[in-house]
C-alpha positions in Angstrom: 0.0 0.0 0.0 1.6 3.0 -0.8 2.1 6.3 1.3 -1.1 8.2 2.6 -0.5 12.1 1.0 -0.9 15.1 2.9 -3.9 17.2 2.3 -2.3 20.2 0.3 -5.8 22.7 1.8 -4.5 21.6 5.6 -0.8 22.1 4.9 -1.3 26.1 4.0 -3.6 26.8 6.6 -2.3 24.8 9.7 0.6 24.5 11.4 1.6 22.6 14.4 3.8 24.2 16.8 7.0 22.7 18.5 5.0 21.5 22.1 2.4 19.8 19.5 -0.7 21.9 19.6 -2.2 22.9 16.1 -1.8 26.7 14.9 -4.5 28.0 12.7 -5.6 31.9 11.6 -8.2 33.7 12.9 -11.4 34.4 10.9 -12.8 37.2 9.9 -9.7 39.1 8.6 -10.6 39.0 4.5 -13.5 41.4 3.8 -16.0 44.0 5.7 -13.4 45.4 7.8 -14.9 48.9 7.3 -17.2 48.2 10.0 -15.2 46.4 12.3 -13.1 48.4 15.0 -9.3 48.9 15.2 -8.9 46.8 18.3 -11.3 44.4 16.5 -8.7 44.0 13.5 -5.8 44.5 15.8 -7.0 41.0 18.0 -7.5 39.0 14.4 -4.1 39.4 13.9 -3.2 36.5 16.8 -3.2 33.0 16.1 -5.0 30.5 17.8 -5.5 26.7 18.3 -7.6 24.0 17.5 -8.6 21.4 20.6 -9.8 18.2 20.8 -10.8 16.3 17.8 -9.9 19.4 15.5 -6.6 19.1 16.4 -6.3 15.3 16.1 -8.1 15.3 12.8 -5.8 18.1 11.3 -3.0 16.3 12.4 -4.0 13.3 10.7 -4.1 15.1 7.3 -1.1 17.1 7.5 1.1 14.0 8.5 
C-alpha cells in the first residue's frame, strides 16, 4: 500500500507548533473590515489553536 499524502488545503492553513498543539488563523480578517473596529482588527491578527478532535483530525491530514 503506498504512502497516505498530505492534504495540500491543511498544509497552507495549519501548522503545528514545536509542544504539538495545532496553529491555525483567525477568521474574519478577509473582507467587511470597514465596520469592524481597530482593536477588533488589531486582536485578528493572533493566532490561535484547535482542541480536541480538531486538532487530532488536522494532524492526521497534515502527516
Amino acid at each position: 500500500m503506498p504512502k497516505m499524502k498530505s492534504h495540500s488545503g491543511a498544509k497552507k492553513r495549519f501548522m503545528i507548533s514545536p509542544k504539538g498543539n495545532v496553529k491555525r488563523a483567525q477568521k474574519g480578517k478577509n473582507h467587511i473590515l470597514t465596520k469592524k473596529s481597530r482593536k477588533t482588527k488589531r486582536n485578528l491578527r493572533k493566532t490561535a489553536y484547535l482542541e480536541g478532535a480538531q486538532a487530532a483530525t488536522v494532524k492526521q491530514l497534515i502527516h
